[in-house]
C-alpha positions as CSV (number, residue, x, y, z in Angstrom):
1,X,138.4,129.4,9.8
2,X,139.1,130.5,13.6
3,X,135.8,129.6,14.8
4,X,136.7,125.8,13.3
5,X,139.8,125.9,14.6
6,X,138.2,126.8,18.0
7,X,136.1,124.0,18.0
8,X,138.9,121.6,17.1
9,X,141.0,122.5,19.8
10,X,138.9,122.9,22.6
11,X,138.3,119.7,24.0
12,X,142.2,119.3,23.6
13,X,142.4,122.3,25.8
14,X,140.0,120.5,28.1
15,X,141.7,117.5,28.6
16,X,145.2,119.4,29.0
17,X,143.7,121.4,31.8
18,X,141.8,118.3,33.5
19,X,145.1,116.5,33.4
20,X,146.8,118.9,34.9
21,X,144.2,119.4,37.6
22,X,144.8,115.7,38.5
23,X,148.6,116.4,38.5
24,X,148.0,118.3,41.2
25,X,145.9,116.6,43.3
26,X,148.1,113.7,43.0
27,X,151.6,115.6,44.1
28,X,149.6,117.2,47.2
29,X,149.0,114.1,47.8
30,X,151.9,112.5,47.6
31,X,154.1,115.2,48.6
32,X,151.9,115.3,51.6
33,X,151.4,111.7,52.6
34,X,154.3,112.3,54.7
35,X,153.7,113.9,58.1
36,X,154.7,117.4,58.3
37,X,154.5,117.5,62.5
38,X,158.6,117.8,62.4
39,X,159.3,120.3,59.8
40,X,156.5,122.2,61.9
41,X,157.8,122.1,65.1
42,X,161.3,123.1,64.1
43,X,159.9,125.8,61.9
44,X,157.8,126.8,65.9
45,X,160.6,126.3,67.8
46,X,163.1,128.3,65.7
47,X,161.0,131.3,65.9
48,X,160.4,131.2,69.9
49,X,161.6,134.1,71.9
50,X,165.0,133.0,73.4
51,X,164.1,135.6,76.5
52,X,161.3,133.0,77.6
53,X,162.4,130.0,79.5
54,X,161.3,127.1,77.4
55,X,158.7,124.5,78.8
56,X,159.9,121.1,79.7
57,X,158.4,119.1,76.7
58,X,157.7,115.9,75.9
59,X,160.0,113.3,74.5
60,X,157.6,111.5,72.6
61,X,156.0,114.5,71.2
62,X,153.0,114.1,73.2
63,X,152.4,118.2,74.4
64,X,149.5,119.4,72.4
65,X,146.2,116.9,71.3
66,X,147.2,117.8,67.5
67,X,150.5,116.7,68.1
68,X,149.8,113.6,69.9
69,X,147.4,112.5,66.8
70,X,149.9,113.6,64.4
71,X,152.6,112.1,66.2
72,X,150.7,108.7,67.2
73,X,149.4,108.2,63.3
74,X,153.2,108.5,62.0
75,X,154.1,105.7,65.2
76,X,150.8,103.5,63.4
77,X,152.0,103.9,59.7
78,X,155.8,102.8,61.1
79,X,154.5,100.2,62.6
80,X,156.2,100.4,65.5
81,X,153.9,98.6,68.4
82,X,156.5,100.0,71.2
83,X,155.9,103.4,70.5
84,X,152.6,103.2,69.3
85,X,151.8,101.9,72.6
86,X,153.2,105.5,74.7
87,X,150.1,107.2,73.1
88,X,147.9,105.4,74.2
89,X,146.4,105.5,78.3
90,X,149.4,103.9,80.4
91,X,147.0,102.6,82.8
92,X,144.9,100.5,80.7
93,X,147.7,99.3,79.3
94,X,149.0,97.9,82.4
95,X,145.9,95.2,82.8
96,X,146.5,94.2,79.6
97,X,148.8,91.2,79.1
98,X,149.0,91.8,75.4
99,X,149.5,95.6,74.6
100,X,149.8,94.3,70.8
101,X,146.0,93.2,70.4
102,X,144.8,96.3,71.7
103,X,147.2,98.2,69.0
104,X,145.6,95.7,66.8
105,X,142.0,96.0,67.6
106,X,142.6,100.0,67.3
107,X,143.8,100.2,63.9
108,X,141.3,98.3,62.9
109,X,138.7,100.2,64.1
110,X,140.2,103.1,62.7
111,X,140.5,101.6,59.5
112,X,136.9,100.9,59.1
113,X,135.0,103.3,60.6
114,X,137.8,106.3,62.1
115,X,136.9,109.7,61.4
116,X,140.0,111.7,62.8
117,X,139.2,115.7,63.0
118,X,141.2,117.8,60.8
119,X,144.6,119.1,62.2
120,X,143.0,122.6,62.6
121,X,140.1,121.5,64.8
122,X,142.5,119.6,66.9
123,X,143.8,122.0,69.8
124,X,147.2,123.2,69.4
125,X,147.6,124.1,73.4
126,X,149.0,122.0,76.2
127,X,145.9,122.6,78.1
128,X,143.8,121.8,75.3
129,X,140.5,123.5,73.9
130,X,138.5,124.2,77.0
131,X,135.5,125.4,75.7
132,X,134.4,122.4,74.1
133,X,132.2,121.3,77.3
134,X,134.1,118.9,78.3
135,X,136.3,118.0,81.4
136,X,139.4,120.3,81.1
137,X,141.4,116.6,81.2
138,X,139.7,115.5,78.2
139,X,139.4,116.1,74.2
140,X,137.7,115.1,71.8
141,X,139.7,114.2,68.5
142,X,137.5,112.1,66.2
143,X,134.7,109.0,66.5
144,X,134.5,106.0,65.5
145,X,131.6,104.4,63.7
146,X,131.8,100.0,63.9
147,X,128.8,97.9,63.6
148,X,126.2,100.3,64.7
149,X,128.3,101.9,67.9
150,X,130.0,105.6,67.9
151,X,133.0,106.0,69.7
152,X,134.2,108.9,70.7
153,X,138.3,109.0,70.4
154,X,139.0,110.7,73.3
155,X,142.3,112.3,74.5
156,X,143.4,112.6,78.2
157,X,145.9,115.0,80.2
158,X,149.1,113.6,82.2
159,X,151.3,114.8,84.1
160,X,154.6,112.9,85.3
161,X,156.7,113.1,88.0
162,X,158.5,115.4,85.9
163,X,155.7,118.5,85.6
164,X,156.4,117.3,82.1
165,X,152.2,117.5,80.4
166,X,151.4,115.2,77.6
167,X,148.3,113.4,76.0
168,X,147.3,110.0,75.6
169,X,144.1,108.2,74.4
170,X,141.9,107.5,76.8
171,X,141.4,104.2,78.7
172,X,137.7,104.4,78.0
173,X,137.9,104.8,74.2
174,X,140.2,101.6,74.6
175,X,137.9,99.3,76.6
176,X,134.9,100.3,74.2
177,X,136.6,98.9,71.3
178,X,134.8,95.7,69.9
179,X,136.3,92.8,70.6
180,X,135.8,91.1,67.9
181,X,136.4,93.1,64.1
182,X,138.1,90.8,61.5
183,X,139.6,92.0,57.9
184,X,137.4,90.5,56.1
185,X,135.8,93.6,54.5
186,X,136.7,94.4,50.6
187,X,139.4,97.2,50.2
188,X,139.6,99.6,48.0
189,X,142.9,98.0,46.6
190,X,141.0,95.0,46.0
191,X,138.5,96.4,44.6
192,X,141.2,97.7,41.7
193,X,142.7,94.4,41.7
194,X,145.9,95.6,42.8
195,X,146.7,93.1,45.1
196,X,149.5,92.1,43.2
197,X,151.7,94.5,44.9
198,X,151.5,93.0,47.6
199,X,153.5,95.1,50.9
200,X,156.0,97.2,48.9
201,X,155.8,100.4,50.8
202,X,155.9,103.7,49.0
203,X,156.2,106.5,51.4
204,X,155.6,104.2,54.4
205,X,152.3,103.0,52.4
206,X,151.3,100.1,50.5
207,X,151.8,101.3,46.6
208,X,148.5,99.4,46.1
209,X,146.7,101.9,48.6
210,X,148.5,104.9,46.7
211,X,147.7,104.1,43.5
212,X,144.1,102.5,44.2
213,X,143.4,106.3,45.9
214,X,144.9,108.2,42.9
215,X,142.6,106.2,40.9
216,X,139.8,107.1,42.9
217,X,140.5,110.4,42.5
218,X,140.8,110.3,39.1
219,X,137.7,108.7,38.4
220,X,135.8,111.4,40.8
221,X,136.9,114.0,39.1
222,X,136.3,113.0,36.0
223,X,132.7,112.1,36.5
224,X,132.0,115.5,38.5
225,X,133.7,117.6,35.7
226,X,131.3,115.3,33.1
227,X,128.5,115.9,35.2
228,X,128.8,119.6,35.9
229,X,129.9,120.2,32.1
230,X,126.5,118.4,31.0
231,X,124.4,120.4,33.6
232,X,125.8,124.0,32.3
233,X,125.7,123.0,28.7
234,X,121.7,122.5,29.7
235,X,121.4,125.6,31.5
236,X,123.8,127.6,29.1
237,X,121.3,126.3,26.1
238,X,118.1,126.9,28.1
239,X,118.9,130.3,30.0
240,X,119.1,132.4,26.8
241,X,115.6,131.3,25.4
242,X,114.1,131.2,28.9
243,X,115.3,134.5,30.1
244,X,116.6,136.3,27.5
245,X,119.9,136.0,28.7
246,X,123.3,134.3,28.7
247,X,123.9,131.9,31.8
248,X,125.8,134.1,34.2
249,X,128.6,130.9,35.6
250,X,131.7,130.8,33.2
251,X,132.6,127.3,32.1
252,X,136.0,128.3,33.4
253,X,134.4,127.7,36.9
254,X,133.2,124.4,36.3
255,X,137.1,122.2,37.0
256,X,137.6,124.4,40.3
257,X,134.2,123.7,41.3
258,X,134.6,120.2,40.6
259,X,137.7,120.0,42.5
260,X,135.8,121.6,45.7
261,X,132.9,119.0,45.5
262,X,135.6,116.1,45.2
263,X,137.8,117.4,48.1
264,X,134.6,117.6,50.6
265,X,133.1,113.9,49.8
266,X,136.5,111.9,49.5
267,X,137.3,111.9,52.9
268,X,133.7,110.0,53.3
269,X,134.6,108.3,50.3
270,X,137.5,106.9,51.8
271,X,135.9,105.7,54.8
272,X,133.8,103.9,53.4
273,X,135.8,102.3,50.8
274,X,138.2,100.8,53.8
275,X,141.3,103.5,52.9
276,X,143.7,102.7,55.8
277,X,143.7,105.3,58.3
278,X,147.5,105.9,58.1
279,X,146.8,106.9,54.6
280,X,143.8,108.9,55.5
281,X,145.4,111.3,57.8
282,X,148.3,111.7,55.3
283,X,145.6,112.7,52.8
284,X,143.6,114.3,54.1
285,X,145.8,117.0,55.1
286,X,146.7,117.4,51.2
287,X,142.7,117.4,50.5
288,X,142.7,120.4,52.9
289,X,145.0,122.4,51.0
290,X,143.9,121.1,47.7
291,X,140.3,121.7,48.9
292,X,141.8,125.4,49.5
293,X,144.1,126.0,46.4
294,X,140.7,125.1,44.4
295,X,138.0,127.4,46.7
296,X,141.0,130.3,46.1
297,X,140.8,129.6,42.2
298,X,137.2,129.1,41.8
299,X,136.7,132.3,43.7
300,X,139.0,133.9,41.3
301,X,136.7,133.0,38.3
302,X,133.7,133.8,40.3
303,X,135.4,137.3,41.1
304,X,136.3,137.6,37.4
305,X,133.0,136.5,36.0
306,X,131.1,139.4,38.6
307,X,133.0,141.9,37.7
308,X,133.6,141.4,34.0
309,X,129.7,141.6,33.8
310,X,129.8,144.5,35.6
311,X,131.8,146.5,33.4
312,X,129.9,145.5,30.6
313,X,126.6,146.8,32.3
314,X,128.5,149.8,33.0
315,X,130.1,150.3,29.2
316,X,126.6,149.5,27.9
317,X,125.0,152.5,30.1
318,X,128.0,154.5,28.8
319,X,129.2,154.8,32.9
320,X,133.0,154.8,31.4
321,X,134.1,156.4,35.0
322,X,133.0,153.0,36.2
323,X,135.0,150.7,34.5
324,X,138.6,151.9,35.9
325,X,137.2,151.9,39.4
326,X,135.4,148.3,39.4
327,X,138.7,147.4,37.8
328,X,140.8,148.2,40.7
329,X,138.1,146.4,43.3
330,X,138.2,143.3,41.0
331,X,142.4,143.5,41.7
332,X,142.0,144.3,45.2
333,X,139.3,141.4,45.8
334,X,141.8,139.0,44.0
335,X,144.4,139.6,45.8
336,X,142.4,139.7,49.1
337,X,141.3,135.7,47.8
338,X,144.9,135.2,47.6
339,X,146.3,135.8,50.9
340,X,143.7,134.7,52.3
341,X,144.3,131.5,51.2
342,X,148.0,131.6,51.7
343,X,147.4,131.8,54.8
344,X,144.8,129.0,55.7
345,X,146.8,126.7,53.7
346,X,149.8,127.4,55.7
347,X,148.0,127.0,58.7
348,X,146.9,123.4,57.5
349,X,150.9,122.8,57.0
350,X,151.2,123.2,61.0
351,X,152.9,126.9,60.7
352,X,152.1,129.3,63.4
353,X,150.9,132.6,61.5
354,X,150.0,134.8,64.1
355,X,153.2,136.5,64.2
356,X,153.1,136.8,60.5
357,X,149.9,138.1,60.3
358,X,150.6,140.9,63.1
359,X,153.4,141.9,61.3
360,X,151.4,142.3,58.0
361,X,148.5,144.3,60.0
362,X,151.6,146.6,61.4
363,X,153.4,146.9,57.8
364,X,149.4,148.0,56.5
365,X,149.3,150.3,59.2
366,X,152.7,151.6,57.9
367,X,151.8,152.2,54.6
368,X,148.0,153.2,54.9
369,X,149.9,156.3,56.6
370,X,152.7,156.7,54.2
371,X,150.1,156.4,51.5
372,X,147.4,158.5,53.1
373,X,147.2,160.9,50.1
374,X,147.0,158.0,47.3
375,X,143.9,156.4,49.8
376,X,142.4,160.1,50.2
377,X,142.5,159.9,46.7
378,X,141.3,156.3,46.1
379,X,138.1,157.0,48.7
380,X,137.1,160.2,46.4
381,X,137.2,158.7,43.6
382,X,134.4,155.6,45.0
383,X,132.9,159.0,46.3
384,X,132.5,160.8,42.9
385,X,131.8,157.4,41.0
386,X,129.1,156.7,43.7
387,X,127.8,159.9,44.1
388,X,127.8,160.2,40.8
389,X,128.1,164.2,40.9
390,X,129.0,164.1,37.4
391,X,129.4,161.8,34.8
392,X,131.9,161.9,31.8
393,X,130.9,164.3,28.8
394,X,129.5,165.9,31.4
395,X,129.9,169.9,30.8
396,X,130.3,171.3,35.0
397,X,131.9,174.2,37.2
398,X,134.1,172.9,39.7
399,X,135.7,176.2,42.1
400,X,136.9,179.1,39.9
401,X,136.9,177.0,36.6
402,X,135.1,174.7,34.1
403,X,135.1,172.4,31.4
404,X,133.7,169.2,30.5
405,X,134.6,166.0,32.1
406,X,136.8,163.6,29.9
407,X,137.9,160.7,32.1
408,X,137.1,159.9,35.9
409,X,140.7,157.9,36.8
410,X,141.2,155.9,40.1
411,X,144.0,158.7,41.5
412,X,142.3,161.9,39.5
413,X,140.1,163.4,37.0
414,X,140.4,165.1,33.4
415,X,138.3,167.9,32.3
416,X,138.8,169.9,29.2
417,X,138.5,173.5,29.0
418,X,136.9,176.5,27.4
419,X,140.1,176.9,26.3
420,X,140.9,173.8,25.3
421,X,143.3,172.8,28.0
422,X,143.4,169.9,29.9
423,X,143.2,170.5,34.1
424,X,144.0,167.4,36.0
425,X,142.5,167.3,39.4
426,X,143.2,164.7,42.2
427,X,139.9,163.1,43.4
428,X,140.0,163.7,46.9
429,X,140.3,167.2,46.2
430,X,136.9,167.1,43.0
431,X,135.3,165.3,45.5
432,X,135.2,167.9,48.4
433,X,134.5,170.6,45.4
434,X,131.1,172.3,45.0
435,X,130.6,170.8,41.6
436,X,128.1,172.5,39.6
437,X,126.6,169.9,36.3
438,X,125.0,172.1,33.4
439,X,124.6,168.8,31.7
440,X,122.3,168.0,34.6
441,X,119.7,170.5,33.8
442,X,116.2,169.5,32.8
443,X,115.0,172.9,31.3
444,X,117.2,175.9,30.5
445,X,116.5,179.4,32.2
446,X,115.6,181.7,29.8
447,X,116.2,185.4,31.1
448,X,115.9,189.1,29.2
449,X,115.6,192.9,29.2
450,X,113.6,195.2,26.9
451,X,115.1,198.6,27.4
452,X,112.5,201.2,25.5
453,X,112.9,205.1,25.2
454,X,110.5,206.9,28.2
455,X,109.3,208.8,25.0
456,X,106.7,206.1,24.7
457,X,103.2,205.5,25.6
458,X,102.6,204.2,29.3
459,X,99.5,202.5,27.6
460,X,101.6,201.3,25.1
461,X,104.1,199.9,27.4
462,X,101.3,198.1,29.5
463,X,99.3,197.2,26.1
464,X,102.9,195.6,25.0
465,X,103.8,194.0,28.8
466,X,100.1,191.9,27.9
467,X,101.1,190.6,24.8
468,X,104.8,190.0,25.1
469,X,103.3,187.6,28.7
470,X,100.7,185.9,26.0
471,X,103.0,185.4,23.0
472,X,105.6,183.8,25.7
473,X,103.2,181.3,27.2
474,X,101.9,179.9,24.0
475,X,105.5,180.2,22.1
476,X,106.2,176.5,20.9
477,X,109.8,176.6,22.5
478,X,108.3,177.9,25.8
479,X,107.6,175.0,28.8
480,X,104.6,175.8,31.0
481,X,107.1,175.6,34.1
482,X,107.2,179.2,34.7
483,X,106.6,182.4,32.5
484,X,106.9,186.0,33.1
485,X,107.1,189.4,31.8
486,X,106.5,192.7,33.9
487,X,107.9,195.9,33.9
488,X,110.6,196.1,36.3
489,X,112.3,199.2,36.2
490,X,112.1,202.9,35.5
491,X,114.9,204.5,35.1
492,X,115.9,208.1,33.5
493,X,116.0,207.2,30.1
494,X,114.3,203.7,29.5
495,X,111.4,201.9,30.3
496,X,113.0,198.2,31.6
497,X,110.8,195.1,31.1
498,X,111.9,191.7,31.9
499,X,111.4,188.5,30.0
500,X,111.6,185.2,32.3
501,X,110.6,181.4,31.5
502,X,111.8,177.9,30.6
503,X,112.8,176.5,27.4
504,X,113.2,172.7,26.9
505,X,116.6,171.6,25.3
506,X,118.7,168.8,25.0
507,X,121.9,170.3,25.9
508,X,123.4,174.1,25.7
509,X,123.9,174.3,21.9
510,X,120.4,173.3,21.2
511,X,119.4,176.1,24.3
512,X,121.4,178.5,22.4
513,X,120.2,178.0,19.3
514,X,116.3,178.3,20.7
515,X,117.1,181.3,22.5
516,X,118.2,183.2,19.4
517,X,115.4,182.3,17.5
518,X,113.2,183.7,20.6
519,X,114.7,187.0,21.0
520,X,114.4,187.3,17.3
521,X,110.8,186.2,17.3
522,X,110.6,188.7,20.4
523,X,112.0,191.7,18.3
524,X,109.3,191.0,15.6
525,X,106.5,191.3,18.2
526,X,108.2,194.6,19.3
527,X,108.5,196.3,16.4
528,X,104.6,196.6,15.6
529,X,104.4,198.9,18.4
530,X,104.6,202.1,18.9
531,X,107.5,202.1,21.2
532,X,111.5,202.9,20.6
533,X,114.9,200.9,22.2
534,X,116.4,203.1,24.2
535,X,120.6,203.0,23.1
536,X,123.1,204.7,25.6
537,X,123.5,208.2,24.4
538,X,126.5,210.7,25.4
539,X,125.8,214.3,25.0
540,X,128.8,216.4,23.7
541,X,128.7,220.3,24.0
542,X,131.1,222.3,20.7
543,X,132.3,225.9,22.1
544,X,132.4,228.2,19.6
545,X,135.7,229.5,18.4
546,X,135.5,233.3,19.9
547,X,134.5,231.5,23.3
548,X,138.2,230.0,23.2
549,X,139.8,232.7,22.0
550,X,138.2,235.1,25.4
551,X,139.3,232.5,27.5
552,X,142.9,232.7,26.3
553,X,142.7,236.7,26.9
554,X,141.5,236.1,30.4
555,X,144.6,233.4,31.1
556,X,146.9,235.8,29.5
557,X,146.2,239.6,30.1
């Protein structure tokens, strides 16, 4: 019943989700189509140093390329020809009798063919980007594509009587313009038939080019999330019986990655579709940071998806001190995506992170040395995890102590011992131990004394040294690593031989358990010899009574 109920719900799920995606597309969008230059600067300006003297700026808001673009678009989408007309180059405008037409001819071209450069590309600096290879005068903010010519939409550098620096566009990106462009080309409005708003303005844009776009978008996503659903259900049906394998990408991936694809074609899209270039600049700043917000959450469910299969590699080869530590890189790689992202987006808002960022580097540096232990820590753990020293169930001597390993944490690491007690030990310290893994052993090391009254035979002895070598080498639970018997020792009251060689066992009980049955099997091949164990022996001398009794005389005359 919850596998049908599953099924039931899921497309409802998917439809929620897609309609919420779109939500959000569509407030960036709107919440976005109005410039943010403003709100920017005074958020720049507030956090000057007051110890500076400030530079003489410009009253038009004109200092910087980006500004003058940002600045200059707003003027275009106000329609406002008088201050349109102080961004662009005063001395072309000058010889021309009608500054209107050439306002005119602009937006026009912009309109069909503009391709502005995104905020961040645009220099930020009075002086400009100067290594782009160009005059240090000149920059280059965008091109224009009309009937087979490219533009470039070039910037120039002024200075007034004033020392005050601003940017116009160049005289020669004017006087290239074509003369001739006409609106007779088919918007994208039209093409909705929404016409029939006519010029109502929302946001200081025609509602028919809002809504027209929103549509747009709507219908991109919705054919990339169709498309990209139908290509994984192929290769999520065909992976398993090609490979033998599930398809590693999580469907959870496929609405992020379809809002990535969208974000990078519909600035293209609108181009071509005659979006007005007002509208344009206002969007594309929101595609920027929708473009982001999406990148950030489809690298999420990438990050999620890598390391989830991961752990499962790692529970399936019974590598439990694995899981815990791939846990905390999947957190720390999250939240890495995170503010990484937080900070690109605000940067496409028109903030100036730097000082942000060098105060985050200086409040890591802070705590990396307030926390130095918890890192030392941290780093042995990857160490024994990587290393791999020992595993857990693992039976090891670590220092004076051991015990077998029950859990390999991200701060320390449980072992049980003989005893039964439970020894907690931080892994920067079991990292630096000499760690010593019986577990690890291939063979066990099988090692004996004879000890044999020096009442016996030395032909005996050498007759049984032969045999006991023989009967060891072919023994079933002997290897053929390394066998040896030999009499080693002679002392006062025994004959020593010594018993060496390998056995082959699983782990120590099973060794144990051989080696008893050895040393029995060893006794047996002993005792049909004519030989003795020598046992330690005390000899005790008894005084007769009278002996006592002349000693007591002699102490006491």
């Amino acid at each position: 019943m919850p596998t049908v109920l599953t099924s039931v719900f899921r497309p409802i799920i998917f439809i929620k989700s897609f309609v919420k995606s779109c939500l959000v597309i569509v407030l960036a969008v709107l919440s976005l189509a109005v410039p943010v230059t403003s709100f920017a600067n005074t958020a720049l300006t507030d956090t000057a140093p007051k110890s500076e003297m400030p530079m003489p700026q410009d009253s038009f808001g004109r200092d910087t390329p980006r500004s003058t673009m940002q600045n200059f678009v707003k003027a275009l989408s106000d329609k406002d020809m008088e201050l349109t007309a102080k961004y662009l180059d005063s001395d072309f405008l000058k010889k021309q009798k009608t500054p209107d037409t050439v306002i005119h001819d602009l937006k026009l071209a912009l309109d069909k063919g503009g391709r502005l450069l995104p905020d961040l590309s645009i220099s930020d600096k009075s002086e400009g980007d100067l290594a782009d290879r160009m005059p240090s005068n000149l920059e280059k903010v965008g091109t224009i594509d009309v009937d087979d010519d490219k533009i470039d939409l070039l910037l120039i550098r002024k200075t007034n009587k004033d020392n005050v620096v601003y940017w116009q566009i160049y005289k020669e990106t004017l006087d290239n313009l074509p003369k001739d462009l006409t609106e007779n080309r088919t918007t994208l409005a039209d093409a909705f038939g929404l016409d029939f708003f006519g010029d109502r303005q929302l946001l200081g844009h025609k509602i028919s080019d809002v809504v027209s776009l929103i549509i747009l978008i709507a219908i991109g996503l919705s054919l990339l999330w169709g498309g990209l659903w139908a290509g994984w259900g192929v290769f999520a049906f065909l992976c398993p019986k090609v490979r033998g394998k599930p398809f590693g990408i999580p469907s959870k991936a496929l609405l992020p990655l379809a809002v990535v694809i969208l974000a990078s074609m519909l600035p293209e899209m609108m181009v071509q579709m005659a979006v007005p270039v007002t509208l344009r600049s206002a969007v594309t700043r929101g595609i920027e940071v929708v473009a982001w917000l999406a990148t950030a959450w489809l690298g999420l469910r990438v990050i999620d998806a890598v390391f989830m299969r991961a752990e499962d590699n790692s529970r399936k080869h019974r590598r439990l001190e694995q899981v815990s530590i791939l846990n905390l890189f999947r957190k720390v790689a999250k939240a890495f995506m995170l503010i990484l992202a937080v900070i690109i987006i605000f940067g496409n808002l028109g903030f100036d992170l730097t000082t942000g960022i060098a105060a985050l580097g200086v409040g890591g540096l802070a705590l990396a040395f307030g926390a130095q232990k918890t890192i030392e820590n941290l780093i042995g753990s990857v160490m024994v995890v990587a290393d791999r020293p020992v595993r857990v169930g693992d039976y090891c001597r670590f220092g004076a102590m051991e015990g077998t390993v029950i859990d390999i944490g991200i701060r320390s690491s449980r072992i049980r011992t003989l005893s039964r007690t439970i020894v907690t030990v931080p892994n920067g310290e079991f990292s630096a131990m000499q760690i010593e893994n019986y577990d690890a052993r291939d063979m066990f090391y099988f090692y004996h004394f004879l000890y044999l009254k020096r009442t016996a035979n030395p032909d005996e002895i050498g007759r049984l040294v032969n045999d006991l070598q023989l009967f060891l080498e072919n023994h079933v639970y002997v290897n053929n690593e390394w066998t040896l018997v030999r009499l080693s020792e002679l002392r006062q009251d025994a004959f020593v031989i010594e018993m060496r060689c390998y056995l082959n066992a699983s782990d120590v009980t099973v060794f144990w358990k051989k080696q008893s049955e050895l040393l029995i099997d060893v006794l047996n091949k002993v005792a049909r010899y004519d030989v003795e164990h020598a046992l330690p022996s005390q000899e005790i001398k008894i005084k007769k009574e009278d002996e006592f009794d002349g000693f007591d005389e002699l102490a006491n005359p």
